[in-house]
C-alpha positions as CSV (number, residue, x, y, z in Angstrom):
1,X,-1.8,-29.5,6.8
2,X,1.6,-27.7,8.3
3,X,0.6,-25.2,10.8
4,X,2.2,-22.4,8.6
5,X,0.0,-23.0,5.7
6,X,-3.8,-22.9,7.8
7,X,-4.0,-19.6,7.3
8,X,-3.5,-19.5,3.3
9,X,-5.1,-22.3,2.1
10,X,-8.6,-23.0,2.6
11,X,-8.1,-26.9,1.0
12,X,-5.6,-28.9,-0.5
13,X,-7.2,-31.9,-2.7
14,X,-5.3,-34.8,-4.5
15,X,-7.9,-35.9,-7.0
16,X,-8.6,-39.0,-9.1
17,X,-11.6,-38.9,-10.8
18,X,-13.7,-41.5,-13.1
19,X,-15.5,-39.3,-16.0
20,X,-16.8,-42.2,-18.1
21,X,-15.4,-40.1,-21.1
22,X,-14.8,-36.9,-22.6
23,X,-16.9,-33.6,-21.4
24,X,-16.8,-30.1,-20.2
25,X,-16.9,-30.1,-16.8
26,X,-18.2,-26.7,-14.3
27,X,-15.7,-25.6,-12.5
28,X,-17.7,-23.3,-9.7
29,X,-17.1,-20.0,-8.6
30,X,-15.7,-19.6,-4.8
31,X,-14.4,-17.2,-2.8
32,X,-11.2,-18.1,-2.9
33,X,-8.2,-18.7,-5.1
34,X,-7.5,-21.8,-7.1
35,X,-4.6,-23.6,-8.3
36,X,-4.8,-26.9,-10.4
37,X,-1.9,-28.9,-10.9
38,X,-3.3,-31.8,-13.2
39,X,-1.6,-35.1,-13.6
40,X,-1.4,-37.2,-16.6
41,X,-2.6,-34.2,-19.5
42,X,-3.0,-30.5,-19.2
43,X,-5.8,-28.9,-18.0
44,X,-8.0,-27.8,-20.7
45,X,-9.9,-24.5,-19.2
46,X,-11.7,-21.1,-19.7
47,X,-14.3,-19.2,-18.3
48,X,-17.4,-19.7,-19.8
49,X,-19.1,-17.8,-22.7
50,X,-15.1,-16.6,-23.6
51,X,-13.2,-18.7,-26.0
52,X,-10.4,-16.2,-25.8
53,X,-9.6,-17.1,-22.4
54,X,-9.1,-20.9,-22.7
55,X,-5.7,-22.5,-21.8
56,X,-3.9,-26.2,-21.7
57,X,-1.5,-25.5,-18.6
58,X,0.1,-28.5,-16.2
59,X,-0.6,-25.2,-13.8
60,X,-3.6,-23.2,-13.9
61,X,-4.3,-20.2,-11.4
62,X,-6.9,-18.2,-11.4
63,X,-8.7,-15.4,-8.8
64,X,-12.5,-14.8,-8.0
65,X,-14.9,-14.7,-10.8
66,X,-18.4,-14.2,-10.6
67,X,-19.2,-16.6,-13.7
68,X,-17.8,-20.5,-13.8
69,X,-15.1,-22.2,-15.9
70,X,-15.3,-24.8,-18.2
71,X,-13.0,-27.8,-17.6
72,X,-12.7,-30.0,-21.0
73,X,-11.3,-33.8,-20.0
74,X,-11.0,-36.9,-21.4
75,X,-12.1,-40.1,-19.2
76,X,-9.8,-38.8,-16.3
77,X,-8.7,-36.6,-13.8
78,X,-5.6,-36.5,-11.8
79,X,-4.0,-34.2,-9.8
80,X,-4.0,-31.5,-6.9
81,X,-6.1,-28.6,-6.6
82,X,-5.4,-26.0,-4.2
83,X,-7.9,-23.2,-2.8
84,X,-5.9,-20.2,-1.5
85,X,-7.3,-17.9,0.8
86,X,-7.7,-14.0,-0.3
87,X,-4.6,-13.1,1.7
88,X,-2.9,-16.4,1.0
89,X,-2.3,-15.3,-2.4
90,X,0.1,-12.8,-1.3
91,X,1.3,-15.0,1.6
92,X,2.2,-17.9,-1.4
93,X,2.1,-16.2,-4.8
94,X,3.6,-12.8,-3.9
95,X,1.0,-10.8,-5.2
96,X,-2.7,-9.6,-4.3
97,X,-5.6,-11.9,-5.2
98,X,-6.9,-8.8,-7.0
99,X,-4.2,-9.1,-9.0
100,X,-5.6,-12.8,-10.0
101,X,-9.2,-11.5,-10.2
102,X,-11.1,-12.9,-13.3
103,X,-7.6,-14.1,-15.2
104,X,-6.3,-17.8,-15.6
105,X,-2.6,-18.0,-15.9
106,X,0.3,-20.2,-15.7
107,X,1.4,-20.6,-11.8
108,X,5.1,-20.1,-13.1
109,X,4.4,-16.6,-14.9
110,X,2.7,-15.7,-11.2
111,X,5.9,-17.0,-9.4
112,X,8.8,-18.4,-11.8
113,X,10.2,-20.3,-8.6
114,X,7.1,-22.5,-8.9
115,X,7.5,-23.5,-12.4
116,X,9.2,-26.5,-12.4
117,X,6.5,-27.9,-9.5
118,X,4.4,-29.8,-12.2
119,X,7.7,-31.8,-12.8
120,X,8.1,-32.7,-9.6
121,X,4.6,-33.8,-8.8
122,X,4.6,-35.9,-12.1
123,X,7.6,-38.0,-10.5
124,X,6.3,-38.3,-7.0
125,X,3.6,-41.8,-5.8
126,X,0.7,-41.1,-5.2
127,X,0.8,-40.7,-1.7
128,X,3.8,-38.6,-2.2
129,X,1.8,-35.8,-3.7
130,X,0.3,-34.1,-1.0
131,X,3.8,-33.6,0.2
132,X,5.7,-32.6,-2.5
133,X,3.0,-29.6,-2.6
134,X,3.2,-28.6,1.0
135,X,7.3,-28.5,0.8
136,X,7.0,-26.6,-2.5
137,X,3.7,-24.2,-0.9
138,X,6.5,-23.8,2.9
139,X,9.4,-22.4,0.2
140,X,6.9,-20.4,-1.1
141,X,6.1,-18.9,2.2
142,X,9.4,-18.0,3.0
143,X,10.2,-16.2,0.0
144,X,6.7,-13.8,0.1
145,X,5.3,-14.3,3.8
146,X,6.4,-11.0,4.7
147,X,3.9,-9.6,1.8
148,X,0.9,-9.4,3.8
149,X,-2.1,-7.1,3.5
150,X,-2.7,-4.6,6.8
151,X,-4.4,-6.7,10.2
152,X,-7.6,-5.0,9.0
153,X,-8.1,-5.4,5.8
154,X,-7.4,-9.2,6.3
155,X,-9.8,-9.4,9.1
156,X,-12.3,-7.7,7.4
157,X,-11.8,-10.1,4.1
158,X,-11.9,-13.3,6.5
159,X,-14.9,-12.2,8.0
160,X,-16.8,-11.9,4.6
161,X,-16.0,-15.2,3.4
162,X,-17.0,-16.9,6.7
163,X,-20.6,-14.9,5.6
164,X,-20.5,-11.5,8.1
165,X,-22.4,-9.0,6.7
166,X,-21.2,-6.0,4.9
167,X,-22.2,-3.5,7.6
168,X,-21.5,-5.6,10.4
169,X,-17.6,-5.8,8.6
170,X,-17.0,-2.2,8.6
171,X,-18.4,-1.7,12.1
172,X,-16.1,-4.2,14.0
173,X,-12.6,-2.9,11.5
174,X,-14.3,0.8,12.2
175,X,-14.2,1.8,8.6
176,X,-16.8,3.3,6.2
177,X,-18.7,1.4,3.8
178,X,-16.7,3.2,1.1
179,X,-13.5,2.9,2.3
180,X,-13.8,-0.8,3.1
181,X,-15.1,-1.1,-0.1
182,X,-12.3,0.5,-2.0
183,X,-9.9,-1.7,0.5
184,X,-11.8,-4.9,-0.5
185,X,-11.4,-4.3,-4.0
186,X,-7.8,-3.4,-4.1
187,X,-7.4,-6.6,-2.4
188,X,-9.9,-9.5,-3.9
189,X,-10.6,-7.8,-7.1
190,X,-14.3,-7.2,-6.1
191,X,-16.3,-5.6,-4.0
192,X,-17.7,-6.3,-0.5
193,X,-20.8,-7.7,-1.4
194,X,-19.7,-10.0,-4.3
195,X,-17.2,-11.3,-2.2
196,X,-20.0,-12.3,0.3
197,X,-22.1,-13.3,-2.4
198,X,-19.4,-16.3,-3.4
199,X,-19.0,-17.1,0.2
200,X,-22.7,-17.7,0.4
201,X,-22.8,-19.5,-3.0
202,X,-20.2,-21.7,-2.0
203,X,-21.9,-22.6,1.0
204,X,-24.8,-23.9,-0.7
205,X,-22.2,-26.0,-3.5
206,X,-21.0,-27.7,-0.3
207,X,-24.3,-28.2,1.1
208,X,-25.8,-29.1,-2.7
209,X,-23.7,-31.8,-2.7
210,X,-25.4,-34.1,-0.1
211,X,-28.0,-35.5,-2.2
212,X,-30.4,-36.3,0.5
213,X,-30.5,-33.0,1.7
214,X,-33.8,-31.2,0.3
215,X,-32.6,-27.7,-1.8
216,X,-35.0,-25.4,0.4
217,X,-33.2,-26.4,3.0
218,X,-30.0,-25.8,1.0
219,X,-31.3,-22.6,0.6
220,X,-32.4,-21.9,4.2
221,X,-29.1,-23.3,5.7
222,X,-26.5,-21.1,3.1
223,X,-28.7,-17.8,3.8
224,X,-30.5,-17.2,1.1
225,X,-34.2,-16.1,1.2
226,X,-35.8,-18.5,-0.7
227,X,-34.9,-21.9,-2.8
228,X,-36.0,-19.7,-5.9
229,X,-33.5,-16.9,-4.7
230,X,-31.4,-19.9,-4.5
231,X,-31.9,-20.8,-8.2
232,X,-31.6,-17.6,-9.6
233,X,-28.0,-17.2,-7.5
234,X,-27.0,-20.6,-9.6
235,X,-28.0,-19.6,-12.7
236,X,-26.3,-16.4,-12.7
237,X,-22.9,-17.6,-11.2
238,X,-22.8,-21.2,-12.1
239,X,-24.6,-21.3,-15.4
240,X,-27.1,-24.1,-14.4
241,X,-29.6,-24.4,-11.4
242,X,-28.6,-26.8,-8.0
243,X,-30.6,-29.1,-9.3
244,X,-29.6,-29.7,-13.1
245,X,-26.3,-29.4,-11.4
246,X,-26.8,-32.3,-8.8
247,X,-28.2,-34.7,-12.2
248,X,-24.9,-33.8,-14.1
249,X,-22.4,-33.8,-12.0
250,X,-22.8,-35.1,-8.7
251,X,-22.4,-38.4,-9.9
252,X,-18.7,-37.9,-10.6
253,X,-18.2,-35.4,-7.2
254,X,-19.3,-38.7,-4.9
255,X,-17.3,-40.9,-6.8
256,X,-13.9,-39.3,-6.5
257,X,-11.3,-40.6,-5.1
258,X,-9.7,-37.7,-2.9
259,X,-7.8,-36.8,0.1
260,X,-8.2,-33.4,1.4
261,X,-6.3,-31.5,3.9
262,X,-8.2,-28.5,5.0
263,X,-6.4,-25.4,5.9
């Protein structure tokens, strides 16, 4: 990853995945931003339960959610998928993740220099990819680095995705509960606590997804009180439990062919 991109991207993946066939696939709720530039046909997507918000885009973006997305493919997926940090949506779209909160849209309606980045990522090899990306993500930079949120309010967002507690956050940037709530808001589209919420959840997805690994311990090691608190947490924001999860999909999640470059 370029130096000048660690800070606003928490991953970039170049995915080829195996399906065995048509599906719906989950796509899981994080506390980040998400980009998906699919290779090869569109990316069929909407959150689920809401038909009206489905889209076929060669560049999907969307903000936090506190519910999944359903991903309809065919026997394959190709392509790169990106996972902005809450202030690297300023830093790379131009515009606050709040602004992103709970919509999908076209990457090129968010910034119109980005729209003809599909094209160039259809023409580039494989091992090309990555690159093309990363030049495209430094332009970006340059054009809306300057469009930060203030020191505080991103410390106070990093803190909560790396699993701080809200208290704890408004103690070390010396605000109020309130007013780092209404500062978190303006900034991720949700409140302190849902925000930490997602960073937990997400914790126990990438802890889930090592299938050796017993789910109390999931549970124990991602902070929450109990594998049944654990459970419930799934249900709500995922639509299924860890374990139905680990029988439908993991599967295809170990077989993947990816590179990742972490921010």
């Amino acid at each position: 990853m370029h130096p000048a991109l660690r800070p606003h991207l928490d991953s970039l993946v170049v995915y080829d995945v195996d399906l065995g066939g048509p599906g719906v696939q989950i796509g899981m709720p994080a506390p980040t931003g998400t980009v998906v530039l699919p290779l090869e046909e569109r990316l069929d997507v909407g959150w689920a339960g809401a038909e009206s918000t489905r889209v076929s885009s060669w560049a999907t973006t969307s903000g936090l959610a506190l519910r999944p997305a359903e991903i309809r493919h065919g026997e394959r997926q190709v392509g790169v998928q990106l996972a902005l940090t809450l202030t690297g949506a300023r830093a790379l779209l131009g515009v606050p993740a709040a602004e992103l909160a709970g919509r999908m849209v076209d990457l090129g309606d968010v910034d119109p220099a980005l729209r003809h980045l599909p094209e160039q990522l259809a023409g580039a090899p494989r091992q090309r990819r990555s690159d093309v990306v990363v030049a495209a993500l430094l332009g970006a930079l340059e054009r809306h680095g300057g469009y930060a949120p203030r020191p505080e309010v991103g410390r106070s967002l990093a803190l909560l995705t790396r699993g701080a507690g809200v208290q704890q956050v408004a103690d070390e940037v010396g605000y109020s509960r309130r007013h780092l709530r209404d500062l978190v808001v303006a900034e991720s589209g949700l409140p302190p606590q849902q925000v930490l919420r997602l960073a937990r959840f997400a914790r126990s997805h990438r802890l889930a997804r090592d299938p050796a690994r017993p789910l109390e311990t999931v549970a124990a090691e991602a902070g929450y009180s109990d594998q049944s608190h654990l459970t419930r947490d799934w249900r709500e924001l995922a639509g299924v439990g860890p374990g139905e999860w680990r029988r439908r999909e993991l599967p295809f999640v170990q077989d993947a062919v990816v590179d990742v470059l972490p921010g």
